[in-house]
N, C-alpha and C positions, 0 to 999 in steps of 0.2 A: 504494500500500500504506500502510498505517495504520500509524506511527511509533509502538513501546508505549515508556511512558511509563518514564522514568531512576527506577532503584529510589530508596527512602527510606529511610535506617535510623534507626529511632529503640531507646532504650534509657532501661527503668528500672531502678535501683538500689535495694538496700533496706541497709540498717544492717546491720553483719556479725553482732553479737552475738543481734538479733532471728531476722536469716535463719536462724543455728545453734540460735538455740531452738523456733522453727519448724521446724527441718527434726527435731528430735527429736522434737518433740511428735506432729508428721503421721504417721513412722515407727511411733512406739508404739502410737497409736490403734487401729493394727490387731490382729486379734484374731491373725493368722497372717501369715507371707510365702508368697506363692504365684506360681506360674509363674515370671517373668526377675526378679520380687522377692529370690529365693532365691539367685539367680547375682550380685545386686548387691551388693558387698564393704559399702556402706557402712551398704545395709539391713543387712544381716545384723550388722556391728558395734553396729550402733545398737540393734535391735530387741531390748525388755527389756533394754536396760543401764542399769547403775545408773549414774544421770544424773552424781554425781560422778564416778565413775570412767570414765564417758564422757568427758566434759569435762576431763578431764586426759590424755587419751590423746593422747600426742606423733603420732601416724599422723593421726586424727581431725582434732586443729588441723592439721596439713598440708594435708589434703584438702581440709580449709571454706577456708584459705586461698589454696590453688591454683586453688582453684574461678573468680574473679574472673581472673586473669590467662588461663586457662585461656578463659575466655567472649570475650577478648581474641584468641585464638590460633586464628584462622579465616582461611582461602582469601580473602576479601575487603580484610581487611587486608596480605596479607604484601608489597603495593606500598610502602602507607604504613608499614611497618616497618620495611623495610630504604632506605627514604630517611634517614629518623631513627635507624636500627641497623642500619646496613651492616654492623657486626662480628659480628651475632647471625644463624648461617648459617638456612637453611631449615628444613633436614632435624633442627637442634637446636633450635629455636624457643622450644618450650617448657620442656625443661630450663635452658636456658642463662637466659631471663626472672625461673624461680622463682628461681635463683640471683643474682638483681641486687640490688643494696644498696637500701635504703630509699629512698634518693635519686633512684638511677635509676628503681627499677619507679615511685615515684609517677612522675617525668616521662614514662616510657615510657605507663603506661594514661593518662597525661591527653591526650600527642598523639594516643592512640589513642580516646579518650573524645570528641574535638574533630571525631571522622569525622564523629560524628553529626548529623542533622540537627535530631532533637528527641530531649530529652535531661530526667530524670525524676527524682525515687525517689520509693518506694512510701509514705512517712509524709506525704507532699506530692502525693497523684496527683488534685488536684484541677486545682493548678495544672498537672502535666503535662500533664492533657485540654484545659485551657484552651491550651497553648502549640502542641500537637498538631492541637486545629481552627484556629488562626490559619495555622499553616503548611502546612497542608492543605485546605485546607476543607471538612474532613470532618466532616459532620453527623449520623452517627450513630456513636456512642462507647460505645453498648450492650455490646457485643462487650469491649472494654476495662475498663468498669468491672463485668461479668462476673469476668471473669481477676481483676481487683483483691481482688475480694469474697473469693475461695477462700483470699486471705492474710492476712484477717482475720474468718474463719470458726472463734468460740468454740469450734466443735464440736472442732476441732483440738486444744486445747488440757483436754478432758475427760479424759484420765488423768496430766495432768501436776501438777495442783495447784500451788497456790501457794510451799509450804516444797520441791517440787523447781525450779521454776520458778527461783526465789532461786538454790539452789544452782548451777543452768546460768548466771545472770548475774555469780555473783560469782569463778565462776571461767574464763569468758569473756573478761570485761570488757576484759581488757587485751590480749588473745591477737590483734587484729585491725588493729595500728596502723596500716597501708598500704591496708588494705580500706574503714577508716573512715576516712581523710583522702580518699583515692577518690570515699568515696558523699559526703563532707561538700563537695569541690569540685562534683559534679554536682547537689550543691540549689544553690548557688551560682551553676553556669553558668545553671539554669533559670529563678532569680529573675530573672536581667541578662539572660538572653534575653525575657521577658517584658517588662520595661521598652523592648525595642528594638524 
């Protein structure tokens, strides 16, 4: 019998501040929510909000922040979590995580960050294609630089303008300190993994 092949995980990151203005801009562009768009808490908060008042909504920064731990808090990991956080039980995983100090959640998603085999973010995914074929030797990356394109697709960003735009980064900017030392470690890992 044919032995299939030990899974890969790789992972890219993007900038929190960018990711939140992205995910507003994608939101509004549409003219309507429709079908399970309607049922989704965050479309529906997002969709025609006035981007200030978005951008200060204490729920909203929860949410964009939770998001990154949250992408952390999968079946796959909870081996290598509870080697490193015996004291963070199963069943509370992810409450008990949002609730860790600065200190810890960076430690905690870096050991979790370290799973991976190729490791990215999205303002740098040239170099992540580059580290992705050496560790794989995968030769067509089509498919990936696909997916890439839709994150930096102007079209997104047609009802946002520029003086909203602004306002989404200036009161952003500081709202992401654990998300953005996160993605700033993973360009980091993938430079030195590149070098090796």
């Amino acid at each position: 019998a044919q032995r299939q092949p030990d899974s890969l995980y790789i992972t890219v990151l993007r900038e929190p501040v960018s990711r939140a203005i992205s995910l507003y801009s994608y939101i509004n562009q549409r003219n309507q929510l429709t079908g399970a768009l309607k049922n989704n808490s965050m479309f529906r908060r997002t969709f025609n909000a006035d981007p200030a008042l978005w951008s200060n909504n204490p729920k909203i920064i929860q949410t964009l922040s939770q998001d990154t731990i949250a992408f952390f808090n999968s079946e796959i990991y909870y081996k290598s979590i509870h080697v490193a956080y015996k004291y963070i039980k199963e069943d509370k995983l992810l409450p008990s995580a949002v609730t860790l100090p600065q200190e810890e959640y960076i430690s905690y998603t870096l050991h979790l960050l370290r799973s991976y085999a190729v490791i990215g973010v999205v303002e740098k995914y040239t170099q992540f294609l580059t580290l992705l074929q050496q560790r794989t030797q995968l030769n067509n990356t089509d498919f990936l630089s696909k997916a890439n394109a839709m994150h930096t697709n102007p079209s997104n960003y047609k009802k946002l303008g520029d003086k909203n735009k602004l306002v989404l980064y200036e009161n952003l900017k500081d709202k992401f300190y654990c998300d953005t030392i996160l993605w700033k470690i993973a360009a980091k890992i993938n430079e030195a993994d590149l070098l090796c």
